[in-house]
N, C-alpha and C positions, 0 to 999 in steps of 0.2 A: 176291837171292842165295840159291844154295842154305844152307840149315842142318845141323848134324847131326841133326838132329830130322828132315827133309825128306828127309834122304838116308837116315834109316834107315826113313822109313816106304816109300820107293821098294823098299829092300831087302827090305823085307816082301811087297811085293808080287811080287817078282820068284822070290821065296822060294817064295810061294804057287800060283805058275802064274799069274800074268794078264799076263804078259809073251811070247805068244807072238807070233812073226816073221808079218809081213807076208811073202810069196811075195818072195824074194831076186830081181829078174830081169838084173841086171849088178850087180859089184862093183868100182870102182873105187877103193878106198881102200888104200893103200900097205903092205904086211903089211911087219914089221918084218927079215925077212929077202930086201928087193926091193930092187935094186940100180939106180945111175943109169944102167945102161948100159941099161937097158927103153927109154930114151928116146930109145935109138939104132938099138938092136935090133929093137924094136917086136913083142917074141915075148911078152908080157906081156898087160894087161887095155887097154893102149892102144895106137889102130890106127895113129896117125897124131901126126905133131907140126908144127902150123904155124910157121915159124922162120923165123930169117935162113941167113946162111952158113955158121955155124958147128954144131957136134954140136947134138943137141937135148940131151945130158946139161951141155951147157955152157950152155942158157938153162934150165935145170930139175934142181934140185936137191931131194933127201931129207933130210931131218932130222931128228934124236931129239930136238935143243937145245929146238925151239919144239914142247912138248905139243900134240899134235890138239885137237879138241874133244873134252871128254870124254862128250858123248850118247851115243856109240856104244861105251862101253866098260863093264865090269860093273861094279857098285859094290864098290869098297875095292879092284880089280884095275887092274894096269899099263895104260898102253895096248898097243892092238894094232895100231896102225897107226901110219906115221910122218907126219910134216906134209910137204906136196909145194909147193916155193916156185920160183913162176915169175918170170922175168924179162924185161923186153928192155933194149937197149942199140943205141948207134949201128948195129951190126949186124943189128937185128932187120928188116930189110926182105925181104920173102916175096918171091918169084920164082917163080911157078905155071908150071907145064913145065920150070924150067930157064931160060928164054928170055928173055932179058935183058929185051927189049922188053915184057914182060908185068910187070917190076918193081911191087910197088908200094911206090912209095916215100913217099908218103903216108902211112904209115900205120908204127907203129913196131908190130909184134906177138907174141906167142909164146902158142900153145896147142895145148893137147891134146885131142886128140879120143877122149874117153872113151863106150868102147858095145863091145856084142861085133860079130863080123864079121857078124851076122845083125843088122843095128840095127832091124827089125819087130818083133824082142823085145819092144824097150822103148816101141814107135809104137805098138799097137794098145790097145782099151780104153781103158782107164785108169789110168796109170801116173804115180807121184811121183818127179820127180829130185830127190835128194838134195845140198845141198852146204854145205861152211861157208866162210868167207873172212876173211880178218886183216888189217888194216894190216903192214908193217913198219917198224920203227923207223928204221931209218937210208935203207933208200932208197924213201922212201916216192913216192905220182902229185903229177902237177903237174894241179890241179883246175881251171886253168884248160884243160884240154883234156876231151875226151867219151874216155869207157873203155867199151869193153862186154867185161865180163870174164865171164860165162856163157849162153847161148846156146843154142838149137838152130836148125840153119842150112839150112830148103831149099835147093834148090838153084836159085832164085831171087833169095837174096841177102838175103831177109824174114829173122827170126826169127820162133821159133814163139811163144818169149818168151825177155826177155833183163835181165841186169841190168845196169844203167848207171850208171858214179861219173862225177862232175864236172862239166864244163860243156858243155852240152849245141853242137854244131858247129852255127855259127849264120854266115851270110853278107848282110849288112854282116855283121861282129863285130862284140857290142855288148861290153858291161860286163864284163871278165873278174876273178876269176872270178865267178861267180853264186850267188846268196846261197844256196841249198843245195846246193855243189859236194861237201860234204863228207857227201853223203846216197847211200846205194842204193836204186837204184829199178828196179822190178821191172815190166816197161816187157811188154804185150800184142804183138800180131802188129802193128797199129794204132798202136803207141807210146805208146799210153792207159796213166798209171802206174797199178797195180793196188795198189803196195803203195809206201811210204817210211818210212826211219827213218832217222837219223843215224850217218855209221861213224866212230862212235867208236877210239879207240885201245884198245891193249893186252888184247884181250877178242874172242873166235872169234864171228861174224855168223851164225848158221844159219838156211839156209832148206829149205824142201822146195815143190817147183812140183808142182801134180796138174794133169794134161794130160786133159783126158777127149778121145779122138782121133774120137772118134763126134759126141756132142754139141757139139765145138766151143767145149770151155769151159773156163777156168784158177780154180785156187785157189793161195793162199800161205797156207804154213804158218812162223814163225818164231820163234825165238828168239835171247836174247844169254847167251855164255856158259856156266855149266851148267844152265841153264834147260831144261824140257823146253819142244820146241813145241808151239806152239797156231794155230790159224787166224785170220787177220788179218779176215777177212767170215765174215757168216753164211752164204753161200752162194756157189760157182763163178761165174764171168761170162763169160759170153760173148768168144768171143777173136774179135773182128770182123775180116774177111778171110783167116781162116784157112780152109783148104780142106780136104776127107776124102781121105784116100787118100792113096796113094806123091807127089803132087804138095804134100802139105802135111807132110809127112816131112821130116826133115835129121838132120844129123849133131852130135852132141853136144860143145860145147866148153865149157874153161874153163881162164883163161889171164889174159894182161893183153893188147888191142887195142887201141892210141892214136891216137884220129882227130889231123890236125893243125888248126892253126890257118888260118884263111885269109891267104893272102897278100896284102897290100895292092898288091903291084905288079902284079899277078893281072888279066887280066880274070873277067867276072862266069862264063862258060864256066870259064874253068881255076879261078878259086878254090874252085869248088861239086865237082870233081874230087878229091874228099877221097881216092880210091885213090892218084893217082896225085901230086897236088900238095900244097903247103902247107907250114908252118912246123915244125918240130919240131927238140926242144932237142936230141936224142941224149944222153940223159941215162939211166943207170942206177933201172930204177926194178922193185918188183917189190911181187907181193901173193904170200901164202900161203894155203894148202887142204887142207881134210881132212875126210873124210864124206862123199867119193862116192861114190855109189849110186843105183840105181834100183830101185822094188821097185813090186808091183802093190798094188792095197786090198785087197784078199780080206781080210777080217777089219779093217780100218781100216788106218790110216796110222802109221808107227813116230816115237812123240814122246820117245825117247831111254829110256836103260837100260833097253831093252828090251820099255816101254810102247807101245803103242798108242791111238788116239781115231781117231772115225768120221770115215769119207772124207766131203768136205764135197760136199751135192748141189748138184746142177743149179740 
């Protein structure tokens, strides 16, 4: 836990000048006077919303209720962003083209695809996504299912890396749920966990992903709550299968995506069809977000009010 002792000596430093920005390269975090109709409109800092049938203002809601993290905000000052809480519900089944036949009903989903219209911005180099993540209270996941709620998505269908709650979609099904459903994991191009911890309740999850887009390699940066981050390795790792260039590129998401369960009545073909088949409760469920961002190293990596610590090498 922060102290006041901890938060005034941060204050000193921020006082002093050693809290200079990291290169800003997308800003995704909600300014206090940004309305839910962005989510329909799409004239704002997000390009796109993956939904069901209805508005996207109606699976994505703004809030002042739930405080952001406070990382990103100045010491002893308001926030400046508001908390962004997504949802699905029986409705959340995507329909790509429009085209009924393309359904996927498999899958219960709603997310945002946060990047500017030029997303090489945030692709080249070495670039850290920013984001934090929350439980909620009353409608919280059903941990017996697989979630990947942040993402970058070639267009292959890979992530570049991604983070994953719950029980990971498995065919037989075994043991539901699985003895760390209630973990995020921070899952390479490969699937290889890079990073886990426990999501806990009532208390903001921050992470920061460094993409090195040349070398080929991931670091995590995390913390819980008002903690500043710090890096979970001494050094970046290898993102094995990941490829250079526009073919290893995607699009930035974060959101809630709920695989289903397998259907027992299923053959081994249709049960493994996680788009398009499978079990799922239609049930009301959602996470909260706040501290998105993408920013380059130039000068290190931004570890909350303001600070900085060195991008972690190769």
């Amino acid at each position: 836990m922060i102290t006041a002792s901890s938060i005034g000596w941060i204050a000193v430093l921020w006082s002093i000048g050693m809290a200079w920005a990291t290169p800003l390269l997308y800003d995704g975090r909600a300014p206090l006077n940004l309305t839910e109709s962005t989510f329909d409109d799409l004239s704002g800092a997000y390009v796109y919303v993956v939904k069901g049938s209805q508005k996207g203002s109606d699976y994505v809601d703004l809030t002042k209720k739930i405080p952001p993290t406070p990382l990103w905000q100045k010491v002893f000052q308001p926030a400046m962003e508001q908390t962004i809480s997504v949802s699905i519900d029986k409705t959340s089944i995507f329909v790509p083209g429009g085209n009924p036949a393309n359904a996927q009903n498999g899958f219960r989903r709603t997310e945002v695809i946060a990047q500017p219209r030029n997303r090489t911005v945030i692709e080249s180099g070495r670039t850290v996504f920013h984001f934090s993540v929350m439980r909620d209270s009353c409608n919280d996941l059903n941990y017996k299912h697989e979630y990947q709620v942040v993402f970058i998505e070639p267009n292959d269908g890979s992530h570049v890396f991604g983070l994953q709650i719950g029980s990971p979609f498995t065919y037989p099904t075994g043991s539901l749920p699985v003895a760390n459903a209630q973990s995020l994991r921070i899952l390479a191009r490969d699937l290889t966990v890079v990073f886990e911890t426990s999501f806990t309740r009532d208390q903001w999850h921050n992470f920061a992903v460094q993409v090195d887009w040349d070398a080929i390699t991931l670091g995590v940066y995390y913390s819980k709550g008002p903690m500043l981050l710090s890096p979970t390795s001494r050094k970046a790792v290898l993102n094995k299968g990941l490829v250079a260039g526009p073919d290893g590129q995607g699009d930035f998401h974060f959101g809630v995506l709920k695989l289903p369960i397998a259907n027992p009545a299923d053959s081994a073909s249709q049960a493994t069809d996680v788009v398009h088949r499978g079990l799922q409760e239609n049930t009301t469920e959602t996470l909260h977000y706040s501290g998105v961002f993408v920013e380059g190293v130039t000068g290190g990596v931004s570890a909350g009010y303001g600070l900085k610590i060195p991008a972690l090498k190769n």
